[in-house]
C-alpha positions in Angstrom: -15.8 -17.0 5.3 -16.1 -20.7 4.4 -14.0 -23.3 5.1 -12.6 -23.7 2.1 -12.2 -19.8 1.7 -9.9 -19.8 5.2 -8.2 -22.8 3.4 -7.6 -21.0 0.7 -6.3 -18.3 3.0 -4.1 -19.6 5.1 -1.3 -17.1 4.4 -3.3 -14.5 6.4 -3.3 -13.6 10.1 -6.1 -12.9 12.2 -6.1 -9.4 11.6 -5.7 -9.9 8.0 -9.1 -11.9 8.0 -10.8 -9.4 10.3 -10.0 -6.5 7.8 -11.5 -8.8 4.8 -14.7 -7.8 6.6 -14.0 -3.9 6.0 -16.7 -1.8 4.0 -15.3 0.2 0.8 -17.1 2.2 -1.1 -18.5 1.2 -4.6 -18.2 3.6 -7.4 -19.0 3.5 -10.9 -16.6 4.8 -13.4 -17.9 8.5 -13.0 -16.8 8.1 -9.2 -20.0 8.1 -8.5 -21.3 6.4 -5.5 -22.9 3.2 -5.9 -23.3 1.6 -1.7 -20.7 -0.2 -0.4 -19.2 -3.9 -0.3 -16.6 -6.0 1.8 -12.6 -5.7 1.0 -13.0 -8.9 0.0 -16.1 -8.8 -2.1 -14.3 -6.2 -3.8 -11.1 -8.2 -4.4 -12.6 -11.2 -6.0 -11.9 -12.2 -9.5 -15.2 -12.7 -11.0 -16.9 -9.4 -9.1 -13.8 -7.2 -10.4 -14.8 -9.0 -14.2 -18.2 -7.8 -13.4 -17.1 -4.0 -13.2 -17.2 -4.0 -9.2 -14.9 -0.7 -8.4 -14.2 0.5 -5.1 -12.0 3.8 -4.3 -8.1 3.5 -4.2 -5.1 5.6 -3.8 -1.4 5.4 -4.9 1.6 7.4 -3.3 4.5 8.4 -5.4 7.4 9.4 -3.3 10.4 11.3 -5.3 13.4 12.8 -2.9 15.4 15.9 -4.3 17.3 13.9 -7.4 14.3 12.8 -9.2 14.6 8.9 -7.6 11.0 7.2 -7.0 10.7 5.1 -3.9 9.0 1.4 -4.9 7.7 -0.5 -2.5 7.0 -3.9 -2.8 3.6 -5.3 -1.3 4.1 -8.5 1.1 4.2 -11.9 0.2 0.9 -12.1 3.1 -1.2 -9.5 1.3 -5.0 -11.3 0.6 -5.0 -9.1 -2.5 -1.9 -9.0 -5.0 0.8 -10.4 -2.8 4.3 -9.9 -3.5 3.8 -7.1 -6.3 0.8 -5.1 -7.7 -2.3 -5.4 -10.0 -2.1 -4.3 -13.2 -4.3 -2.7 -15.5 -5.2 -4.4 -18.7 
């Protein structure tokens, strides 16, 4: 990571940094398997703009009277802190 990257990153810990280094999988839209890329190659603006997808999953959590659990991400996440990404 550059300098001014870990600048830009100053929020994250150590371990937060180390995980930016983490290979995901790269799919196309037909979840078909493409190679595989960094968390945080995957998580930049202009590669996401380019159609860069990687594999992802969502847990919805309901208890016996119909009432969803949200969670809200932290403030320290590298990608979408303090909430989620939404789809245009």
């Amino acid at each position: 990571m550059s300098s001014a990257e870990m600048s830009a990153a100053g929020h994250l810990d150590e371990l937060q940094l180390q995980r930016l280094d983490e290979m995901y999988i790269v799919i196309d839209e037909n979840d078909c398997i493409l190679g595989a890329e960094t968390k945080k190659n995957c998580h930049l603006r202009k590669n996401i703009n380019k159609g860069l997808m990687h594999r992802g999953f969502s847990v919805l959590i309901f208890n016996m009277n119909d009432e969803l659990l949200v969670q809200q991400r932290s403030d320290a996440k590298y990608t979408f802190p303090g909430g989620c990404p939404q789809r245009l």
